[in-house]
Backbone as XML, in Angstrom:
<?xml version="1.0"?>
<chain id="A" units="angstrom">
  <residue number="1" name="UNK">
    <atom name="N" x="0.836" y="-1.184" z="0.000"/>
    <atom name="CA" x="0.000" y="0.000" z="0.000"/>
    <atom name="C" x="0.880" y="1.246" z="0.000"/>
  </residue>
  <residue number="2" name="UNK">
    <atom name="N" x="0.385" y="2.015" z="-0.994"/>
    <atom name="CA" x="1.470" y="3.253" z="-0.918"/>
    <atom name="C" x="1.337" y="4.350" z="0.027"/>
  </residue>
  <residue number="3" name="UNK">
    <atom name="N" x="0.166" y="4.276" z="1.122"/>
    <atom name="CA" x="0.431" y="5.237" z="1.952"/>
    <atom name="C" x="1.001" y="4.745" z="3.296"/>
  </residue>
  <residue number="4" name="UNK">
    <atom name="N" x="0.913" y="3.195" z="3.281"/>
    <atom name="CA" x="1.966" y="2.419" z="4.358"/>
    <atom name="C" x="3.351" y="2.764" z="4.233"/>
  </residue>
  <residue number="5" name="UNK">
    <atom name="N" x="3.766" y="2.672" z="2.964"/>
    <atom name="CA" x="5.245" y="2.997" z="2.486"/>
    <atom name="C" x="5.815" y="4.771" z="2.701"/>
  </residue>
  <residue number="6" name="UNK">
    <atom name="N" x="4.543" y="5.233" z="2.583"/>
    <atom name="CA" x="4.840" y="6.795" z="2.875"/>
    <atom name="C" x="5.244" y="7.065" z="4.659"/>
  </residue>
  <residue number="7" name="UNK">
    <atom name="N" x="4.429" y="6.222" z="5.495"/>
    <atom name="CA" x="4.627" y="6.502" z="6.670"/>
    <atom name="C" x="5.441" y="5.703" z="7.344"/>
  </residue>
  <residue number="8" name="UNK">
    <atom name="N" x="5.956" y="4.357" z="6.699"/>
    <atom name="CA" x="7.223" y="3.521" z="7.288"/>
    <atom name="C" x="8.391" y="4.541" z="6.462"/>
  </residue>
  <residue number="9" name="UNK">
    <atom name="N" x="8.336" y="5.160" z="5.702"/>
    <atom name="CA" x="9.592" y="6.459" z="5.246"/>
    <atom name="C" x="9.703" y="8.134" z="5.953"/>
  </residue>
  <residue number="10" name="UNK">
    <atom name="N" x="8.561" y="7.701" z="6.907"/>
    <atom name="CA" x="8.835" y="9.081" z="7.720"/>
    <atom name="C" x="7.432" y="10.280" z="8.107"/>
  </residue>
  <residue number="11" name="UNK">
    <atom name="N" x="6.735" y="10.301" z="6.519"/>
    <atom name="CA" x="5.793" y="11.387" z="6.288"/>
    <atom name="C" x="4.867" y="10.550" z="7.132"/>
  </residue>
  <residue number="12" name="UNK">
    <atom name="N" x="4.075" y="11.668" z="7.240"/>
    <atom name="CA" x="3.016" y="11.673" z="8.257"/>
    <atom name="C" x="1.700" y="11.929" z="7.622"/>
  </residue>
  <residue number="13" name="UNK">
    <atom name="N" x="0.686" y="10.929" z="7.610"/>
    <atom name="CA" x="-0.440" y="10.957" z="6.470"/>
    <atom name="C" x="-1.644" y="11.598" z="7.571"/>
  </residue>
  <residue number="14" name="UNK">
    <atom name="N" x="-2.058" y="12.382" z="7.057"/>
    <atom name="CA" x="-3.794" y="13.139" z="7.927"/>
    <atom name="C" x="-4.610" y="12.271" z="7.303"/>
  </residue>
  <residue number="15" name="UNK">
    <atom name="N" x="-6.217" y="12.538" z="7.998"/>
    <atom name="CA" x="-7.080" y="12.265" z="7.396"/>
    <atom name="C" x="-8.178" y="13.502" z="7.865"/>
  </residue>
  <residue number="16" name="UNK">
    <atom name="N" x="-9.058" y="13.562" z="7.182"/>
    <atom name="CA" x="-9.926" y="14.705" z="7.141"/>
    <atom name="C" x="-11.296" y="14.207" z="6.567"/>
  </residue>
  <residue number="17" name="UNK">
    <atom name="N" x="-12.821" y="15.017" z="7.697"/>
    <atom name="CA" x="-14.245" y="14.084" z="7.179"/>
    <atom name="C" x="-14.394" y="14.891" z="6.045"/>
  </residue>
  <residue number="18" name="UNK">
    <atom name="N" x="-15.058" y="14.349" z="5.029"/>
    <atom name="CA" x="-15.728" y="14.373" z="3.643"/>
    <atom name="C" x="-16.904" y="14.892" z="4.054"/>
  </residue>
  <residue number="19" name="UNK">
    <atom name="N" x="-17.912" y="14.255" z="4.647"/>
    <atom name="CA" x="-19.274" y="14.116" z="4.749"/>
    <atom name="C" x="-19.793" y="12.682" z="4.575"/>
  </residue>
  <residue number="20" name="UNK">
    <atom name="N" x="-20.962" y="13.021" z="4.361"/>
    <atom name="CA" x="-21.386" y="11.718" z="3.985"/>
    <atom name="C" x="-21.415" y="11.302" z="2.196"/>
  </residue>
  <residue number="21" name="UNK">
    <atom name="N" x="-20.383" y="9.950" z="2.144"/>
    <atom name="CA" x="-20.321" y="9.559" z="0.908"/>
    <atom name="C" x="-20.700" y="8.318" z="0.427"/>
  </residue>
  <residue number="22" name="UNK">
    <atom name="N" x="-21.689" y="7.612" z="-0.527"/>
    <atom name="CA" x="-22.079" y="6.205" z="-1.269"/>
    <atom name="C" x="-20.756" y="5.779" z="-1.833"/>
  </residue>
  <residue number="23" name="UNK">
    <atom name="N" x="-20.343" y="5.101" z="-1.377"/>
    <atom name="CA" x="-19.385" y="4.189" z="-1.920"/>
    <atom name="C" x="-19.362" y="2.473" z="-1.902"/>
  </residue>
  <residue number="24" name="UNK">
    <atom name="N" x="-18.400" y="2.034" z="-2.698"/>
    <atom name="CA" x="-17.933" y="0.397" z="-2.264"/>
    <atom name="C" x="-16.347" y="0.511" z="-2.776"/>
  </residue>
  <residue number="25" name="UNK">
    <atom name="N" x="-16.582" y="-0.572" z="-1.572"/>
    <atom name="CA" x="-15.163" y="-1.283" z="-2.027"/>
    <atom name="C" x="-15.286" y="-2.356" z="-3.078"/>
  </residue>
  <residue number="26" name="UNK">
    <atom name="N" x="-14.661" y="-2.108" z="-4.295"/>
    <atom name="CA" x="-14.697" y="-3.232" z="-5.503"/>
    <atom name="C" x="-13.788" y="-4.432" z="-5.563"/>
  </residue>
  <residue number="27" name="UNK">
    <atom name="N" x="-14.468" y="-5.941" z="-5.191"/>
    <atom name="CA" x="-13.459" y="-6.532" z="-4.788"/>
    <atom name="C" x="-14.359" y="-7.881" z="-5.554"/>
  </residue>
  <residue number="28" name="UNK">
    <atom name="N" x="-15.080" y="-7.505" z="-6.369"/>
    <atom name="CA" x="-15.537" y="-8.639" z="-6.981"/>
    <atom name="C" x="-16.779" y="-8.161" z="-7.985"/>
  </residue>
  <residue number="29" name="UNK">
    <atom name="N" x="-17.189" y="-8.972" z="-8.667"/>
    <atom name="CA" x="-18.542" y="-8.511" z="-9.927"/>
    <atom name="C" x="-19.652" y="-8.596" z="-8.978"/>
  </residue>
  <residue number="30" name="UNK">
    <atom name="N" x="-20.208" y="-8.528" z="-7.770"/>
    <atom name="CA" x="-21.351" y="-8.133" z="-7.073"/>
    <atom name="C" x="-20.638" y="-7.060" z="-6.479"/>
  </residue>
  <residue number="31" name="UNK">
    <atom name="N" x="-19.669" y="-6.613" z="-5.536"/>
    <atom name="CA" x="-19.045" y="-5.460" z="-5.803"/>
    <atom name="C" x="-19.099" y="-4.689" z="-6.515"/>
  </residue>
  <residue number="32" name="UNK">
    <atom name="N" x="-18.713" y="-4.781" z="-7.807"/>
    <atom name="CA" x="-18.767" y="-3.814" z="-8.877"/>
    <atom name="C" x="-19.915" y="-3.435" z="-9.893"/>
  </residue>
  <residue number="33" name="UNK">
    <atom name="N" x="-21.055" y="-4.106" z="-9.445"/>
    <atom name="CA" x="-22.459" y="-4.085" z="-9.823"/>
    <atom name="C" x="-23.015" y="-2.924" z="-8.721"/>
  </residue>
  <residue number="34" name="UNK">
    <atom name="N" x="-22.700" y="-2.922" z="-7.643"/>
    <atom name="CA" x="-23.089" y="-1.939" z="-6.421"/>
    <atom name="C" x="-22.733" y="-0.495" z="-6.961"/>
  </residue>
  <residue number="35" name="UNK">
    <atom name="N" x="-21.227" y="-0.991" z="-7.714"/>
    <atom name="CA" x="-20.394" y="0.173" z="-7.878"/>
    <atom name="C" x="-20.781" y="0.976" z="-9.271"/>
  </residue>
  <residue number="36" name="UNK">
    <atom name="N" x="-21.395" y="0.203" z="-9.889"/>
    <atom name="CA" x="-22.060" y="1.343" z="-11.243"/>
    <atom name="C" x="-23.669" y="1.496" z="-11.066"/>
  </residue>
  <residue number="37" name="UNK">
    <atom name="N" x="-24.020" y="0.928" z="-9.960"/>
    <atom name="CA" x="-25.593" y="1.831" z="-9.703"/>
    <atom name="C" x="-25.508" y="2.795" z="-9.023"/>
  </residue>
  <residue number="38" name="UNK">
    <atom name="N" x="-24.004" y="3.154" z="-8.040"/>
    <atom name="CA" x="-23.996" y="4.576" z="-7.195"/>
    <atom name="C" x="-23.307" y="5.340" z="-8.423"/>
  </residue>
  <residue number="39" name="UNK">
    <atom name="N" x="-22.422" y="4.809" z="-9.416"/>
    <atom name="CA" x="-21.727" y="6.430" z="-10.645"/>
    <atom name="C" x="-23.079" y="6.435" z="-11.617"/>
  </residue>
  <residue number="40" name="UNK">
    <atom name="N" x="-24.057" y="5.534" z="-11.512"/>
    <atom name="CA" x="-25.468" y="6.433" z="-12.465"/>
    <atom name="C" x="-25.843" y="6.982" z="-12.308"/>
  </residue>
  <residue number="41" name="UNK">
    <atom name="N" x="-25.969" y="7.415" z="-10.382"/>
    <atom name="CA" x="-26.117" y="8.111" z="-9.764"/>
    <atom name="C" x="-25.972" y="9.780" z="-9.988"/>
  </residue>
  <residue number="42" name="UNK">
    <atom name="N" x="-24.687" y="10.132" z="-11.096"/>
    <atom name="CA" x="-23.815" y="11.317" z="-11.095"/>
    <atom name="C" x="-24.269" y="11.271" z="-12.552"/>
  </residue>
</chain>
């Protein structure tokens, strides 16, 4: 993961709230079926 590698090299990663956001994690074709009924969305 490249922001593991950023912070085992020193930098220091923030995080900051968005709000509220529809998302998935795409980790398979029912995954990614979730994932193009929330971008029809836009």
């Amino acid at each position: 993961d490249g922001y593991q590698e950023l912070v085992n090299r020193g930098f220091t990663v923030d995080v900051a709230p968005i709000g509220t956001v529809t998302w998935v994690e795409i980790d398979n074709h029912d995954d990614l079926e979730k994932g193009r009924e929330i971008a029809c969305q836009y």
